[in-house]
C-alpha positions as a Markdown table, in Angstrom:
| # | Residue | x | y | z |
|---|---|---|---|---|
| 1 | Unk | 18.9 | 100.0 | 31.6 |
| 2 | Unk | 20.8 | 101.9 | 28.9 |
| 3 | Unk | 22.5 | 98.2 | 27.6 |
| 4 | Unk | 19.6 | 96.4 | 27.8 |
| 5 | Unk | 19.5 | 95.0 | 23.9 |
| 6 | Unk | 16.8 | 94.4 | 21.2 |
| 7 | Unk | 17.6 | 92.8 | 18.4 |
| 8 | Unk | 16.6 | 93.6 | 14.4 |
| 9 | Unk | 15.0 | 90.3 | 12.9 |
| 10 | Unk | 17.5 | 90.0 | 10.8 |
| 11 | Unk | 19.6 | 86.7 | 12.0 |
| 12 | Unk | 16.4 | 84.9 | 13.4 |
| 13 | Unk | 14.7 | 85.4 | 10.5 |
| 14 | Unk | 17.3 | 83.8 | 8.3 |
| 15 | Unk | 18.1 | 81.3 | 10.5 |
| 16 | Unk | 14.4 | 80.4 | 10.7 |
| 17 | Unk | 14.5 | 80.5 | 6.6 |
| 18 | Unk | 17.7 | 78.1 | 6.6 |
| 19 | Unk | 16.3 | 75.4 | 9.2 |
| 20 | Unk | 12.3 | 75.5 | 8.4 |
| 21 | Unk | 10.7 | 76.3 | 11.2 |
| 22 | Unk | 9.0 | 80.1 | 12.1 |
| 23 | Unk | 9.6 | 82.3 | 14.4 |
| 24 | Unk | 6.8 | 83.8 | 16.5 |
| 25 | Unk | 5.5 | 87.4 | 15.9 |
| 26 | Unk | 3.1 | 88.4 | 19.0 |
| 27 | Unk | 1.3 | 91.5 | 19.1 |
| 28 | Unk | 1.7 | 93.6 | 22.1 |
| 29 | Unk | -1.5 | 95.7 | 23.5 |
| 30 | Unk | -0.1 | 96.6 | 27.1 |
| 31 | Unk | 2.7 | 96.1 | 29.9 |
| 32 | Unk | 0.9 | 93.0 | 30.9 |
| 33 | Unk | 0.1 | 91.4 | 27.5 |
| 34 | Unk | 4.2 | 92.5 | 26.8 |
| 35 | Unk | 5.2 | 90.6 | 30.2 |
| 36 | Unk | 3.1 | 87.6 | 29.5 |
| 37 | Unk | 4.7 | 87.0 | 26.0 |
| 38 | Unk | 8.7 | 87.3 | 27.2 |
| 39 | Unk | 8.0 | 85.8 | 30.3 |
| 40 | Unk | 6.4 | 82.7 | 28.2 |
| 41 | Unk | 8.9 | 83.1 | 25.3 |
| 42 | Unk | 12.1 | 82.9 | 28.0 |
| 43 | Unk | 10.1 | 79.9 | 29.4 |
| 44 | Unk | 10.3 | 77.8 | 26.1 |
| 45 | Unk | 13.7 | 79.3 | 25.0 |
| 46 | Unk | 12.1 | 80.6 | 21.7 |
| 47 | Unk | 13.0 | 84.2 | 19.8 |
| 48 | Unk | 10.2 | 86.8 | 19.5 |
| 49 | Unk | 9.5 | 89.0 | 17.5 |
| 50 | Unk | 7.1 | 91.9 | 19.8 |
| 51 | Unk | 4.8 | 93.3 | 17.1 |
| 52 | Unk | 3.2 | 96.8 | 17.5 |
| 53 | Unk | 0.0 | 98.5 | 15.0 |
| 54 | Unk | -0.4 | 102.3 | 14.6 |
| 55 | Unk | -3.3 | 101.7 | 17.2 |
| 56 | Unk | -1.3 | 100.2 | 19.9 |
| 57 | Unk | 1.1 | 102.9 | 19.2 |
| 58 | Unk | -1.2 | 105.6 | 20.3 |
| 59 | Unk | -3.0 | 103.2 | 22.5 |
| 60 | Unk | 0.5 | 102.5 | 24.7 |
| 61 | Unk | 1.5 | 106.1 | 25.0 |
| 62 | Unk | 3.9 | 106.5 | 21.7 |
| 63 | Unk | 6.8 | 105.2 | 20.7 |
| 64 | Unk | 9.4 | 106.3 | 23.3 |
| 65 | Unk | 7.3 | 104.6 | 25.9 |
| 66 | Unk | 7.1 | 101.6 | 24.3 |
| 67 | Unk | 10.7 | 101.2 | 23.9 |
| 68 | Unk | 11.5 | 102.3 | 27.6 |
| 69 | Unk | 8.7 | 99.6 | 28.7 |
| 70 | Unk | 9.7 | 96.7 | 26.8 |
| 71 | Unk | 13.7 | 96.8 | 27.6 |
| 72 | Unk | 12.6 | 98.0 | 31.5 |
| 73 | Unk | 11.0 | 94.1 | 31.8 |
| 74 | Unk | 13.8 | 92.4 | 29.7 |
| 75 | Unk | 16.3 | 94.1 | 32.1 |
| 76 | Unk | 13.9 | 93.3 | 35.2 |
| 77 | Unk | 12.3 | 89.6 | 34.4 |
| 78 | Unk | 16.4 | 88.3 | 33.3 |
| 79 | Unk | 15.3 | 88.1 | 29.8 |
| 80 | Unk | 17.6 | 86.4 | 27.7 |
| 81 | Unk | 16.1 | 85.5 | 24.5 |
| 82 | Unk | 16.8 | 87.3 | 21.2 |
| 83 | Unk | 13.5 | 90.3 | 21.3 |
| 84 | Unk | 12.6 | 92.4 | 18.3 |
| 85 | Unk | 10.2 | 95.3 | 18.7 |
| 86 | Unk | 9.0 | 96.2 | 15.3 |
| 87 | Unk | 6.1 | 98.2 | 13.9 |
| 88 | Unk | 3.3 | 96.1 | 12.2 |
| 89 | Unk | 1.8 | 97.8 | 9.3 |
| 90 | Unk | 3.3 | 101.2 | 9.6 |
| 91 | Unk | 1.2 | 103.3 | 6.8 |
| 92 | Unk | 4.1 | 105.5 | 6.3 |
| 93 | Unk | 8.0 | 106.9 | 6.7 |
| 94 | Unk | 7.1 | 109.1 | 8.7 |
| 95 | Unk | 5.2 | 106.1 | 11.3 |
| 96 | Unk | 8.6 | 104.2 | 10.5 |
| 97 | Unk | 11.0 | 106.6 | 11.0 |
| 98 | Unk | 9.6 | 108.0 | 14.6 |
| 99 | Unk | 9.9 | 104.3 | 15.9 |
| 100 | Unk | 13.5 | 103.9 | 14.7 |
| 101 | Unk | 14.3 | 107.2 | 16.2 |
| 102 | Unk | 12.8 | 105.8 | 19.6 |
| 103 | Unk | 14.9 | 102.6 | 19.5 |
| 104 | Unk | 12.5 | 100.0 | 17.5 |
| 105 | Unk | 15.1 | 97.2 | 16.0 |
| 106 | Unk | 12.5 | 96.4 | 13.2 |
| 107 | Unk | 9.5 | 98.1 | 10.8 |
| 108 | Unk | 7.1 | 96.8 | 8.4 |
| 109 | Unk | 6.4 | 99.3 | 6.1 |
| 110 | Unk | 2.7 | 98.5 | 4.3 |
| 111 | Unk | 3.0 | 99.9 | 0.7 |
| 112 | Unk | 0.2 | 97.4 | -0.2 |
| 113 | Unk | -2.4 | 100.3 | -0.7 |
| 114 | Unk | -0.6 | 101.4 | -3.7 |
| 115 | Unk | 0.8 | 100.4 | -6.7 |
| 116 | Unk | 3.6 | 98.4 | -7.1 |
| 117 | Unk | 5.9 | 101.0 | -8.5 |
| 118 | Unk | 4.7 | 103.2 | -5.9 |
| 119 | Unk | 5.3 | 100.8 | -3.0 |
| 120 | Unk | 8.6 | 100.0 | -4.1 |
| 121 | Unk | 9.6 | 103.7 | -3.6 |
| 122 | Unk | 7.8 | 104.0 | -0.5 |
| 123 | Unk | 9.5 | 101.2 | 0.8 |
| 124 | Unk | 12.6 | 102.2 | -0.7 |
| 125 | Unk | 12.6 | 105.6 | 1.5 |
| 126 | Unk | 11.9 | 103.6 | 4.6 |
| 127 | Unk | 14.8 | 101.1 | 4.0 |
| 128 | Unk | 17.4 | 103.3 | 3.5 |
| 129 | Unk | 16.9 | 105.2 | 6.9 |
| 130 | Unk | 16.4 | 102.0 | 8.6 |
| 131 | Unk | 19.4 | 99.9 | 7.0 |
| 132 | Unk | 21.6 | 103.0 | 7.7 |
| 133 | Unk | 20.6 | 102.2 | 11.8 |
| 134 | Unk | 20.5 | 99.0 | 11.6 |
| 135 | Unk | 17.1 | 98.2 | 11.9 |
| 136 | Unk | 15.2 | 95.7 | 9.8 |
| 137 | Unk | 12.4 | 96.2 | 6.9 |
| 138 | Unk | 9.6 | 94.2 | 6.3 |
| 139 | Unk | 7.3 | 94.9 | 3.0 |
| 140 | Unk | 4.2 | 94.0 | 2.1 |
| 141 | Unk | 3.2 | 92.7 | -1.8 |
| 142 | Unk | -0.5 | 92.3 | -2.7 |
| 143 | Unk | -3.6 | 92.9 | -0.5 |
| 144 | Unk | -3.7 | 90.4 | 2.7 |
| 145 | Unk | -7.8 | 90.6 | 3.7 |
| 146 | Unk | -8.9 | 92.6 | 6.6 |
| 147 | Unk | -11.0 | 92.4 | 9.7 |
| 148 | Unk | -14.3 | 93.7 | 7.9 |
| 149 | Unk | -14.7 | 90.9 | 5.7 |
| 150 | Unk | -12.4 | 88.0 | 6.9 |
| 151 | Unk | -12.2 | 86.4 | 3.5 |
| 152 | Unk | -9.0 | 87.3 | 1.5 |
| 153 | Unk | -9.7 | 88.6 | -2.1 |
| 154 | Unk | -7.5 | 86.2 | -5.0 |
| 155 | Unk | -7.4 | 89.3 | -7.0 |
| 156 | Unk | -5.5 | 90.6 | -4.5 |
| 157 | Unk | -2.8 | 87.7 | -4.3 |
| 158 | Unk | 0.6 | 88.4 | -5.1 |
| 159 | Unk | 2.9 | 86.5 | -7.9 |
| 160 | Unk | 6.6 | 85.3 | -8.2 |
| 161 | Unk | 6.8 | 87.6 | -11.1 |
| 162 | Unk | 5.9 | 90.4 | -8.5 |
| 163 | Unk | 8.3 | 89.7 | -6.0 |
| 164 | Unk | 11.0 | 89.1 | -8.3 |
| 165 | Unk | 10.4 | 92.6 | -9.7 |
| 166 | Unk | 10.3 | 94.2 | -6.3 |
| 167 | Unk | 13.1 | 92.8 | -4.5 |
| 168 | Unk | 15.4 | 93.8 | -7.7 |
| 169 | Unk | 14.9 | 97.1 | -6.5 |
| 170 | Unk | 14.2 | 97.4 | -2.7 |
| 171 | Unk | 16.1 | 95.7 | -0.4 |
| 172 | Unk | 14.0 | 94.7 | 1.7 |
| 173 | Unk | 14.7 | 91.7 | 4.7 |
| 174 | Unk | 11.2 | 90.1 | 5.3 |
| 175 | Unk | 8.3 | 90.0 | 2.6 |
| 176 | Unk | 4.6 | 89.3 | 3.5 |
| 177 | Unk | 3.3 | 88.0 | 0.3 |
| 178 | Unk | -0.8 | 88.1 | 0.5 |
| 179 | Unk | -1.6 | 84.6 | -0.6 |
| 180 | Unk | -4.8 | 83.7 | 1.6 |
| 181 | Unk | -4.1 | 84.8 | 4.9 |
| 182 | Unk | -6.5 | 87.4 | 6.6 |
| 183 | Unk | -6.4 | 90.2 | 9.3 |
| 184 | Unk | -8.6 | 88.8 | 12.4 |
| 185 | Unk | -11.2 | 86.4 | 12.5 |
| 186 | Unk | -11.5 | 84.0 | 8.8 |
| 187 | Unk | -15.1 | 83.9 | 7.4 |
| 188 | Unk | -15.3 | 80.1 | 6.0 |
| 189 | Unk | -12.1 | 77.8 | 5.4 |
| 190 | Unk | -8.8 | 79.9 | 4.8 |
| 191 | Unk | -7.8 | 78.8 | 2.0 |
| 192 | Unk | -3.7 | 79.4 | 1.3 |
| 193 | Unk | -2.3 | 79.4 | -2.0 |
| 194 | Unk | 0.8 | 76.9 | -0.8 |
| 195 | Unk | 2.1 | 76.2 | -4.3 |
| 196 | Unk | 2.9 | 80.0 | -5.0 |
| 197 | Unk | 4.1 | 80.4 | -1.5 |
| 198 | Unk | 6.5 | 77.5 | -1.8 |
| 199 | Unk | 7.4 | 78.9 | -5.4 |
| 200 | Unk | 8.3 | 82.6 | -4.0 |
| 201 | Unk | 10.2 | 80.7 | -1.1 |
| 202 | Unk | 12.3 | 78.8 | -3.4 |
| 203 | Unk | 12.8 | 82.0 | -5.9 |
| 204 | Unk | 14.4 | 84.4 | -3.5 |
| 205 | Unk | 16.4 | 85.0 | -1.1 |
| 206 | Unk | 14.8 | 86.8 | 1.7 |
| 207 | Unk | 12.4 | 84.9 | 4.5 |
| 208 | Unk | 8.3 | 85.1 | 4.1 |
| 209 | Unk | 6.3 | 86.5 | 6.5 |
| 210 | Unk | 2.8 | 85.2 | 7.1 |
| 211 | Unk | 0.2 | 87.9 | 8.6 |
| 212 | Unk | -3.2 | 86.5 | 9.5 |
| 213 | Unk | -2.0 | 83.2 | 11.3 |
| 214 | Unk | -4.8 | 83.3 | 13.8 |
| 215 | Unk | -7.4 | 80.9 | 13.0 |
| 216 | Unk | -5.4 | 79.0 | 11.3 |
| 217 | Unk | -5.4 | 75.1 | 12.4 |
| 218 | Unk | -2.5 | 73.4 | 12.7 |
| 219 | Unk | -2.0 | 71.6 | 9.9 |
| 220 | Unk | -2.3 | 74.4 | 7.8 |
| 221 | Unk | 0.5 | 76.4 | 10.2 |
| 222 | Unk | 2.8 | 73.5 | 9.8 |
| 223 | Unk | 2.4 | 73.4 | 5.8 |
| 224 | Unk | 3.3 | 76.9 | 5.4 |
| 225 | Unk | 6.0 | 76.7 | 7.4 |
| 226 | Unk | 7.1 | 73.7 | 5.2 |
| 227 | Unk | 6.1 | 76.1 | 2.4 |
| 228 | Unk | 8.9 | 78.5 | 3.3 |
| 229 | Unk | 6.9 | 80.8 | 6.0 |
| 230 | Unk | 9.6 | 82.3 | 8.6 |
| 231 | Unk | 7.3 | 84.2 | 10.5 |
| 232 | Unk | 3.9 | 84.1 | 12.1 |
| 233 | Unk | 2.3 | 86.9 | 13.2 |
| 234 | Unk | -0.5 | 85.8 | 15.8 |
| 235 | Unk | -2.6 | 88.8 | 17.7 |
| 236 | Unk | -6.5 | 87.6 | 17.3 |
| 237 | Unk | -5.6 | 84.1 | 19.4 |
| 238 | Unk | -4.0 | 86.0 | 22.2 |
| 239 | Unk | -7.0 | 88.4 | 22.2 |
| 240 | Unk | -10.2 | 86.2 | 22.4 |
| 241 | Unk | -8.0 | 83.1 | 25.0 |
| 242 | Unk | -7.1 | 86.4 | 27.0 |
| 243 | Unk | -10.9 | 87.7 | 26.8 |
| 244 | Unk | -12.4 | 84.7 | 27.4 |
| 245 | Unk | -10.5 | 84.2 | 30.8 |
| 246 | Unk | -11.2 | 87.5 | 32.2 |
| 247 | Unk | -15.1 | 87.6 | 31.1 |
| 248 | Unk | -15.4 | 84.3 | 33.3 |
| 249 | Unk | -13.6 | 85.9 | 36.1 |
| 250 | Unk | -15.7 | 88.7 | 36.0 |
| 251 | Unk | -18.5 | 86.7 | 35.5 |
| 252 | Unk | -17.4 | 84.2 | 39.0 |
| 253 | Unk | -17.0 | 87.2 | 41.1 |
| 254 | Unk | -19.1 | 90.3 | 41.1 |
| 255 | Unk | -16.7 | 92.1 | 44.1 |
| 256 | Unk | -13.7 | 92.3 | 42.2 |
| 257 | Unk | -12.5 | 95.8 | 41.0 |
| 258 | Unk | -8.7 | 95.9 | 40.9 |
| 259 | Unk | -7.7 | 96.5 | 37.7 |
| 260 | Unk | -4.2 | 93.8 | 38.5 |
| 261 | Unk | -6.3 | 90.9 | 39.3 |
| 262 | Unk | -8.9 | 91.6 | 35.9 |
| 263 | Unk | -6.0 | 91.9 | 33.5 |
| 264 | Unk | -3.6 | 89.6 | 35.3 |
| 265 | Unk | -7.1 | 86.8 | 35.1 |
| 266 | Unk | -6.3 | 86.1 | 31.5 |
| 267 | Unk | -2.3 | 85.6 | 31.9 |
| 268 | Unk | -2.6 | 81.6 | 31.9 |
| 269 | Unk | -5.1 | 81.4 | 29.0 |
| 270 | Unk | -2.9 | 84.1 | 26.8 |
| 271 | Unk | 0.4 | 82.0 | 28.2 |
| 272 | Unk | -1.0 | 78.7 | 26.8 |
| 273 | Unk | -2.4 | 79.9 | 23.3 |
| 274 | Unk | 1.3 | 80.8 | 23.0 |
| 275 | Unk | 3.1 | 77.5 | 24.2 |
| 276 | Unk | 0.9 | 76.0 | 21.4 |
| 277 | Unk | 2.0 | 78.5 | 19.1 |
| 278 | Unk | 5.6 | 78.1 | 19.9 |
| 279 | Unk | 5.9 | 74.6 | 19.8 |
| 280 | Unk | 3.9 | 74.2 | 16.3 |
| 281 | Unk | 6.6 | 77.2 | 15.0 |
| 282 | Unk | 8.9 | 74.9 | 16.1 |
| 283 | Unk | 10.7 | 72.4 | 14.1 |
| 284 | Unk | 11.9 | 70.3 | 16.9 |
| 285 | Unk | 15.0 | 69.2 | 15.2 |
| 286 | Unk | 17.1 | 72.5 | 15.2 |
């Protein structure tokens, strides 16, 4: 198991910049969900990107065991796709720097709480001990909206200017400009700001990074991709298809109690929700 290799986001994410499509960022919750996704992403020949929060961090045992987890059932299931595993939204180095230590290939430090001088030295710390183990950074630049509200604040939005300014200085390999785009469930239309998205794209050199790509239709998906996005990250999709399942097996049969056959009930909802995802990421002729 010692061989078994995880990848930084570095060369898909570039690659995904260069030919315009995006690759998929999936948030993991457990050994199933983790299972479902590389099983699904070997299926359709597809890089992922396994995304874990500081709640599914504690949730799933720590670090160590996450690591040990996800490269047991690439080693197991014959996976042979390029896998990340990389920490969404750590809060801080410290967050960061125990999942490199463990063996995650990629982090996103979120710096978006503070100023931008003050993120860009945050950041800064968490770059150099991850570029100096070869793991990848992603940063984030303005204030993408969160769960409690669903609507994303434009005072809030980030600028060219601003990411011109930071990447001078931090050298970073992903950014996650907040241009629309919200954490969970949106409250009305989304409503992206693709002309400043497209100008960042354009402007520098590094790929884009769109958080909050649940709930978003299609046609929106495919116009930020054109846009310049590189990465989706998708969790709130995978978590109401997968809910919805298992509620209506639950509901169908009142005897059932193994714990396998309620978690496994959602695997062809959850495996489906990400076909669809993969295949609008896509651009078909790369």
């Amino acid at each position: 198991m010692g061989d078994t290799m995880l990848v930084n986001s570095k060369d898909m994410l570039l690659d995904a910049k260069k030919n315009k499509y995006a690759v998929p960022h999936f948030n993991i919750n457990n050994l199933e969900w983790t299972r479902f996704i590389l099983e699904e992403c070997q299926r359709l020949n597809t890089p992922v990107i396994l995304g874990v929060s500081e709640g599914a961090l504690k949730y799933m045992g720590g670090a160590k065991t996450i690591v040990g987890m996800v490269k047991g059932l690439i080693d197991e299931l014959f996976i042979t796709i390029p896998v990340c595993l990389h920490i969404d939204h750590g809060q801080t180095f410290e967050t960061c720097k125990r999942a490199i230590d463990a063996g995650f290939t990629s982090v996103m430090i979120d710096g978006s709480k503070y100023s931008l001088d003050e993120n860009i030295k945050e950041t800064q710390k968490v770059v150099e001990y991850a570029h100096a183990r070869n793991v990848t950074v992603e940063a984030e630049l303005g204030l993408i909206g969160g769960e409690e509200d669903g609507v994303a604040n434009k005072l809030a939005f980030t600028n060219l200017k601003d990411c011109q300014y930071f990447l001078e200085r931090v050298d970073v390999d992903s950014l996650a400009p907040a241009l629309g785009s919200v954490h969970g469930l949106y409250k009305g239309e989304p409503n992206l700001d693709y002309e400043t998205m497209k100008e960042i794209n354009d402007n520098i050199a590094v790929p884009l990074v769109l958080h909050g790509g649940s709930g978003l239709d299609n046609e929106k998906i495919t116009k930020a991709i054109a846009c310049g996005i590189s990465k989706i990250n998708i969790n709130t999709d995978l978590q109401i298809a997968w809910s919805n399942a298992v509620r209506e097996f639950l509901d169908n049969d009142k005897q059932v109690y193994d714990p396998r056959k309620v978690i496994k009930s959602g695997e062809q909802a959850m495996k489906k929700v990400i076909e669809e995802k993969v295949n609008i990421f896509s651009n078909k002729n790369r």
